[in-house]
C-alpha positions as CSV (number, residue, x, y, z in Angstrom):
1,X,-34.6,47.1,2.2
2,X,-30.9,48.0,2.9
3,X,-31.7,51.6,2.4
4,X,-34.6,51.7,5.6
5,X,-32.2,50.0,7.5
6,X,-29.5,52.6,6.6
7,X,-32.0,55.4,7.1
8,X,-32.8,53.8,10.7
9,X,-29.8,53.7,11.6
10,X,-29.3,57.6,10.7
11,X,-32.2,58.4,12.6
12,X,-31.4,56.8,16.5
13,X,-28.0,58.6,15.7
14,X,-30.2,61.6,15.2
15,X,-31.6,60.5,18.1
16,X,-29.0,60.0,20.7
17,X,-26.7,63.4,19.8
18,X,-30.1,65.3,20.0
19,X,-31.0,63.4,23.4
20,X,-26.9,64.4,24.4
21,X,-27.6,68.0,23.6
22,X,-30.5,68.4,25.7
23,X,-28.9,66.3,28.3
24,X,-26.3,69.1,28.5
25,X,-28.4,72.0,28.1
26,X,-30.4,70.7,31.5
27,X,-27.0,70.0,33.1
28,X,-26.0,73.7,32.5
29,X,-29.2,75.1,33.1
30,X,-28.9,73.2,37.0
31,X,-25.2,74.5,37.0
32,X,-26.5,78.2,36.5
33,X,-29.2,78.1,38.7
34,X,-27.5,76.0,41.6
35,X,-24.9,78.4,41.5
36,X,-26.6,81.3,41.7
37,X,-28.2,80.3,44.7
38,X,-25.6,79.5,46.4
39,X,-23.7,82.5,46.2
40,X,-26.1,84.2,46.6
41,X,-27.1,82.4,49.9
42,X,-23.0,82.9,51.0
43,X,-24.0,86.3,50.4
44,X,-27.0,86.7,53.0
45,X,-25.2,84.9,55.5
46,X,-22.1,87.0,55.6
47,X,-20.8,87.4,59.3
48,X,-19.9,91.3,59.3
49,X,-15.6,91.6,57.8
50,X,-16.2,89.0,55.8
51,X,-15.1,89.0,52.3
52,X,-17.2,88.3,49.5
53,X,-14.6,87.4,46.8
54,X,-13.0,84.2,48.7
55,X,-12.2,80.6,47.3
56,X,-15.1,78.8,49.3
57,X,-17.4,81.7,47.1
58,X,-16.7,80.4,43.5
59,X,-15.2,76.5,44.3
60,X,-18.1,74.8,43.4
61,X,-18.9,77.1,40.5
62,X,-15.2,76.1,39.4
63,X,-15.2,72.5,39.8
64,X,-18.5,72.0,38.8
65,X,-17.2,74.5,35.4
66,X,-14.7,71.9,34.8
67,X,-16.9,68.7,34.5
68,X,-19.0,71.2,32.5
69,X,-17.0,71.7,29.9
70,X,-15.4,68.2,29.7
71,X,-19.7,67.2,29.3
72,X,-19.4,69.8,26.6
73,X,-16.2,68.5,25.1
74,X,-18.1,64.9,24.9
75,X,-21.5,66.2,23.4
76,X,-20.1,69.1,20.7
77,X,-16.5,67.4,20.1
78,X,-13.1,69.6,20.7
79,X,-14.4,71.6,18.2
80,X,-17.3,72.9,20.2
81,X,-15.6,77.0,20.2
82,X,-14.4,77.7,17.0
83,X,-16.1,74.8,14.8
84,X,-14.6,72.0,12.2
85,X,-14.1,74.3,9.1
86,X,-13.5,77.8,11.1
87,X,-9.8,77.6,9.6
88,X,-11.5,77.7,6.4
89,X,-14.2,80.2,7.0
90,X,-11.5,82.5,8.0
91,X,-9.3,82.2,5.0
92,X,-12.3,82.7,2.9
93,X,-13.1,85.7,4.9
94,X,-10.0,87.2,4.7
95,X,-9.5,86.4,0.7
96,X,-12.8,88.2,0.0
97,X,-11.6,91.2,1.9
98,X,-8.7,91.9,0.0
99,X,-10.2,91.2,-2.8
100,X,-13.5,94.0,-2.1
101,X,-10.2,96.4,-1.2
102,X,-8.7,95.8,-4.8
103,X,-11.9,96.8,-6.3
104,X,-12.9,99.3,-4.5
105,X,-10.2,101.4,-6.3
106,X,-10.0,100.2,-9.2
């Protein structure tokens, strides 16, 4: 009996990260999409000598970037770029290498 409720308890864990996940996949499929419209609507209604590459272009691309990857930071954890055991993949990595090196000449 303990065990089902243990096993429950695993799966609405499973439950909410996955329903997180897809939470922040939709919220940076919107942030592509809205942001490719409007710059791309700043860019049809361009008075003639105006400048494409200004502030008002990209600020809402920026902010809304920022609150992006802080939704990102909350979903993945800080170790959403380079992962929890990178340090040790790399080590690894760099241990087998020098080890192929040695036997390639030997």
């Amino acid at each position: 009996m303990e065990n089902s409720f243990e096993d429950e308890r695993r799966i609405e864990k499973a439950r909410k990260k996955i329903q997180a996940i897809k939470g922040f996949y939709k919220h940076f499929a919107a942030y592509v999409i809205v942001n490719i419209v409007l710059i791309v609507m700043h860019w049809v209604d361009m008075e003639p000598g105006e400048h494409f590459l200004e502030w008002n272009t990209f600020s809402t691309a920026f902010f809304w970037g920022i609150g992006l990857l802080l939704h990102a930071f909350g979903v993945f954890g800080t170790d959403v770029f380079l992962g929890a055991d990178w340090e040790e993949r790399k080590i690894r990595e760099y241990m087998d290498k020098d080890t192929g090196k040695k036997n390639k000449w030997e």
